[in-house]
C-alpha positions in Angstrom: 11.8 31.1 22.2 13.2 31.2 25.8 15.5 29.1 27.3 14.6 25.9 29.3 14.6 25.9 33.6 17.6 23.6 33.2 19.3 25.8 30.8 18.9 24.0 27.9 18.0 25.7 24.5 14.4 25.1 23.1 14.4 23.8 19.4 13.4 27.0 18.3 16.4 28.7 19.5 18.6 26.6 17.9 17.5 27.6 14.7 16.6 31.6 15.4 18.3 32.6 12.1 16.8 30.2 10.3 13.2 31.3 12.0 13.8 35.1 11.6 14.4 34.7 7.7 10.8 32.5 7.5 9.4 35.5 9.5 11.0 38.4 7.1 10.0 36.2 4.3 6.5 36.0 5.6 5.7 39.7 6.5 7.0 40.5 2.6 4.3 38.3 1.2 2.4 40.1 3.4 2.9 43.1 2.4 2.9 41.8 -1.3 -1.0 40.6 -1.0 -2.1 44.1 0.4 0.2 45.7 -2.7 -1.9 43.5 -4.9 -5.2 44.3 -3.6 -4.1 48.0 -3.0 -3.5 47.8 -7.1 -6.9 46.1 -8.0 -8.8 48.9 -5.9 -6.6 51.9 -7.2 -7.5 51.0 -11.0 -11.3 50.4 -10.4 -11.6 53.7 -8.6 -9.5 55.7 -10.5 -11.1 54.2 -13.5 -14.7 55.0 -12.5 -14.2 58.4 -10.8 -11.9 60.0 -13.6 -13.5 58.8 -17.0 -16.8 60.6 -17.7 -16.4 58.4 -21.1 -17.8 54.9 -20.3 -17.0 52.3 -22.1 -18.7 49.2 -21.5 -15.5 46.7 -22.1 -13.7 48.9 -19.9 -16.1 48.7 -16.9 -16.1 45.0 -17.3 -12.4 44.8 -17.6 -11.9 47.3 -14.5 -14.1 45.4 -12.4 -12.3 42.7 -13.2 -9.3 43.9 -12.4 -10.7 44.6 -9.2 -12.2 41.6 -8.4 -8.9 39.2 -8.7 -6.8 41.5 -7.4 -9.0 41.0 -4.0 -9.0 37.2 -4.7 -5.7 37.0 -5.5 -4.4 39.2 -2.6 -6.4 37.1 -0.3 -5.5 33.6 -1.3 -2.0 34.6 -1.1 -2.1 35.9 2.0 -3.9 32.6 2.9 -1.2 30.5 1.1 1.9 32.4 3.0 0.2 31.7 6.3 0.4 28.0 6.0 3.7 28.0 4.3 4.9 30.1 7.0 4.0 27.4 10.1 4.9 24.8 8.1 8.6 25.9 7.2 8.9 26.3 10.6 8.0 23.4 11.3 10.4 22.0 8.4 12.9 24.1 10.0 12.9 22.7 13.7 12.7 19.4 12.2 15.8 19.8 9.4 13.7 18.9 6.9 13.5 22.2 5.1 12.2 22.0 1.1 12.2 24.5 -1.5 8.8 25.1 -2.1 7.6 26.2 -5.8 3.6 26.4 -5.4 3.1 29.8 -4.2 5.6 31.4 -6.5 4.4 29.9 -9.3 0.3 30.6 -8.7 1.2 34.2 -7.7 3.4 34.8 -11.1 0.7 33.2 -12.6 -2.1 35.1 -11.5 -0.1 38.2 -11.6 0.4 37.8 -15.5 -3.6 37.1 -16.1 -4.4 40.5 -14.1 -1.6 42.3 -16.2 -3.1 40.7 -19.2 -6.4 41.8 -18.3 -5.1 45.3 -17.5 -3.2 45.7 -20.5 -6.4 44.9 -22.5 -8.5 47.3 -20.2 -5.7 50.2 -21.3 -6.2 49.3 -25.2 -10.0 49.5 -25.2 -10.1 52.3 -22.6 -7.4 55.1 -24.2 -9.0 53.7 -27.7 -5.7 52.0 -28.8 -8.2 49.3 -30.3 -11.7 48.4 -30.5 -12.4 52.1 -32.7 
């Protein structure tokens, strides 16, 4: 932020390092939620324009694949928003807390959609379900 008339340094310059790690950290989950819903739209398409072999548990599992990819994307991009004004906040304030929450929902969620996608490879290169 810019300096005072008198001279004086705002709170938020005080802490600029402090500020430009939340911002770095912010724009990587960024990029992390378009990764994810990049992912969930990459495996649905590729899946429906490159097998001419349907396979009903394999539609439902790509689709689902799809679908919380989006969700998840989204609600992390969501999540990181709020975190990100908040630290700041935290940060201005010196009262700065290691938060867990949104790690631990995106590892979470992560694992489910790997779960489901390692299912959807089974059933779909006929690993299992013959």
């Amino acid at each position: 932020m810019k300096e005072k008339e008198n001279g004086q340094q705002t709170i938020d310059s005080r802490y600029i390092q402090q500020h430009l790690a939340n911002e770095r950290t912010y724009l990587a989950w960024v990029r992390t939620s378009i990764t994810i819903i990049g992912v969930g739209f990459l495996i649905t398409n590729l899946h429906f324009t490159t097998l001419a072999n349907k396979i009903i548990i394999g539609d439902f599992l790509a689709k689902i694949i799809g679908l919380a990819s989006i969700i998840v994307g989204i609600i992390s991009l969501i999540l990181t928003t709020i975190s990100y004004f908040a630290k700041g906040k935290d940060i201005n304030q010196q009262t700065f807390m290691f938060s867990k929450q949104l790690v631990i929902f995106l590892s979470f969620s992560l694992i489910l959609i790997f779960f489901v996608f390692t299912a959807y490879y089974l059933f779909v290169w006929g690993l299992i379900g013959k």
